[in-house]
N, C-alpha and C positions, 0 to 999 in steps of 0.2 A: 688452208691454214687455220689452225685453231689456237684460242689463245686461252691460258690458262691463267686466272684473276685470283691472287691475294693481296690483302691488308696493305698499300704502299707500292706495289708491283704489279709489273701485268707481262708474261711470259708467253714470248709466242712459237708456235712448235710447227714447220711445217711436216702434212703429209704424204710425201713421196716416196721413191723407191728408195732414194738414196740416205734419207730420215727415217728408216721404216717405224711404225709407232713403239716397239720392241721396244725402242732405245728414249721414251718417254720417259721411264719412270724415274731411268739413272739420271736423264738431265736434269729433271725439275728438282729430283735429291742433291745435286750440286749446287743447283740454282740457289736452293731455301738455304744450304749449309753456310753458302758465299752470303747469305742476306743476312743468316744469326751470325757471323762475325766468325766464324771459323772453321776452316777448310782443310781437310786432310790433304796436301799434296807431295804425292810418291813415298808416304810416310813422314813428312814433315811439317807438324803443325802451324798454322800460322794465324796465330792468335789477333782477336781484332784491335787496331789499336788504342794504346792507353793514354792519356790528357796527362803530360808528365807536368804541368804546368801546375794545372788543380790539384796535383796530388803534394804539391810545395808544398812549405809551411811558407808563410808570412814572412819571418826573418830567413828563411832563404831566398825567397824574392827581395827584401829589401837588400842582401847583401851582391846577387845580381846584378841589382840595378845600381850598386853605387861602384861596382868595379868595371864595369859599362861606360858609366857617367864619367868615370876617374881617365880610363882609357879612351872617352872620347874628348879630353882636355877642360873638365869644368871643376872647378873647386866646390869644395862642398862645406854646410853647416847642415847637421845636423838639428831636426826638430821635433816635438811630439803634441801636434794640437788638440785640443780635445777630440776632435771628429775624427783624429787619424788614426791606424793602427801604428803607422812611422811616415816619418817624410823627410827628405832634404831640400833646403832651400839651394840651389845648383846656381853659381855664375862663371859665365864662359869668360875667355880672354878680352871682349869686346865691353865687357861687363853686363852685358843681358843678364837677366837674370828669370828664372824659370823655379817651378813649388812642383816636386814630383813626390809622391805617397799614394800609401792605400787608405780607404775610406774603409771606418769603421763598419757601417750601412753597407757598404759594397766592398764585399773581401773579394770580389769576384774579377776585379778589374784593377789598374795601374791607372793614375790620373798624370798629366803633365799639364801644368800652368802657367801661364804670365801674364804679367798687368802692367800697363801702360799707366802710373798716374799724374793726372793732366792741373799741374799749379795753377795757381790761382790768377797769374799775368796771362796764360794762354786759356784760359777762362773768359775771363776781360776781354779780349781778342775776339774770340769766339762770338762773342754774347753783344759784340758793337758790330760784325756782322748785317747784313742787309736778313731781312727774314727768309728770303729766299735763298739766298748764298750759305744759311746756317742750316738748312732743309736739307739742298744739296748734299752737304758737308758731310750730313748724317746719314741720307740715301748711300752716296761713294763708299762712306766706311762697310754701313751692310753691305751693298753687294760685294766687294771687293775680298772682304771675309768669307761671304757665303761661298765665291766662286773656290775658295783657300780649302774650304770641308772641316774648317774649325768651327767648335762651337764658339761661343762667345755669348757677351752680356756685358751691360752697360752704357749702351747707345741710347744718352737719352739725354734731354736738358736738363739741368746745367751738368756739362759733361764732367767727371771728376776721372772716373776710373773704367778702363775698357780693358776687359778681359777676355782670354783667350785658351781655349780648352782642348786635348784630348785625352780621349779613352783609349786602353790596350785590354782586352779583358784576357783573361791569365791562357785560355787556350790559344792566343794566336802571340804568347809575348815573348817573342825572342830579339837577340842582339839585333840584328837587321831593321826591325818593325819598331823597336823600340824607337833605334837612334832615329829611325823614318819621322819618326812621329813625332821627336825631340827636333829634329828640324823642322817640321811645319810651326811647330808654336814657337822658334824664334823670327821665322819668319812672317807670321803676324805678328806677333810685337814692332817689325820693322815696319809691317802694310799700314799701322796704325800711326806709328811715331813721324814716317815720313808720308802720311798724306794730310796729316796736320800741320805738317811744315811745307809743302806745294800752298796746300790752300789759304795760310797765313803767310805768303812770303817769303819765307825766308830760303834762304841758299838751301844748295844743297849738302849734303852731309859731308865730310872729307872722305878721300877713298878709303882708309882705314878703318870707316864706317861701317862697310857694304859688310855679303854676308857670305861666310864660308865654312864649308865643313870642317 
């Protein structure tokens, strides 16, 4: 067997009766045509394919996303922060509330947000804690997050605001991945809100509470 090495690739060709080397030249010409992205088959080109995502404009992404969001039951306000090219600020029937826009810095990607902020009594709370028991507090909420694949920030004393993040970047951003990724961030908002209330006591949330598509 002999193997024939380019840039990214490594082709291997055996020599037998049944491969006779004859038929080298046409494989490896298929081989390289199939590698540049486009392949003559039986007369029918099949072009390599194209990023219909990157090829948007801006406001057709934003107008995606908000007939998405409309369709997946959330109300919307409209906003334009400095840093954004557009955003809506999104709340579900639960009243979650979630920040979904493009970043001016990053036209390349779709952000979804939310933020958990923590008043000034569950502050108090917090902060009268055993020093160990506020450590914990703080380890649970990391991992509990990490294990979720959200980003996040604001795990820190004195706790105010705990946020929760993800990215779609415009080549993988369809309805399916979207709405995926619109359920993990409201469901940290939940990891957040109800492990603040286990480790403060309090009941648990009413069924009405939990979390549904």
């Amino acid at each position: 067997m002999r193997s024939i090495s380019k840039p990214g690739c490594v082709i291997h060709y055996i020599l037998d009766s049944k491969y006779p080397l004859k038929h080298l030249y046409k494989y490896v010409s298929t081989m390289l045509n199939y590698l540049r992205g486009t392949y003559n088959y039986k007369g029918i080109e099949i072009p390599k394919g194209g990023d219909m995502a990157t090829e948007m404009s801006s406001n057709q992404i934003k107008d995606k996303v908000r007939t998405w969001l409309m369709e997946d039951g959330w109300s919307l306000r409209q906003e334009t922060p400095p840093i954004s090219l557009w955003a809506f600020v999104a709340t579900d029937q639960s009243g979650r509330i979630i920040v979904v826009g493009q970043r001016k810095n990053k036209e390349d990607e779709v952000v979804i947000q939310g933020a958990v902020n923590i008043g000034d009594d569950t502050t108090d709370r917090i902060m009268r804690l055993t020093e160990d028991d506020r450590n914990n507090l703080l380890w649970d909420l990391r991992f509990e997050l990490v294990k979720s694949n959200l980003e996040f920030s604001g795990i820190a004393l004195p706790l105010k605001r705990v946020e929760v993040l993800e990215r779609i970047f415009l080549d993988g951003l369809t309805k399916d991945c979207f709405l995926q990724r619109t359920s993990e961030v409201r469901k940290g908002l939940l990891i957040v809100m109800w492990l603040f209330a286990r480790k403060l006591g309090q009941p648990p949330p009413p069924r009405q509470m939990g979390f549904q598509r």
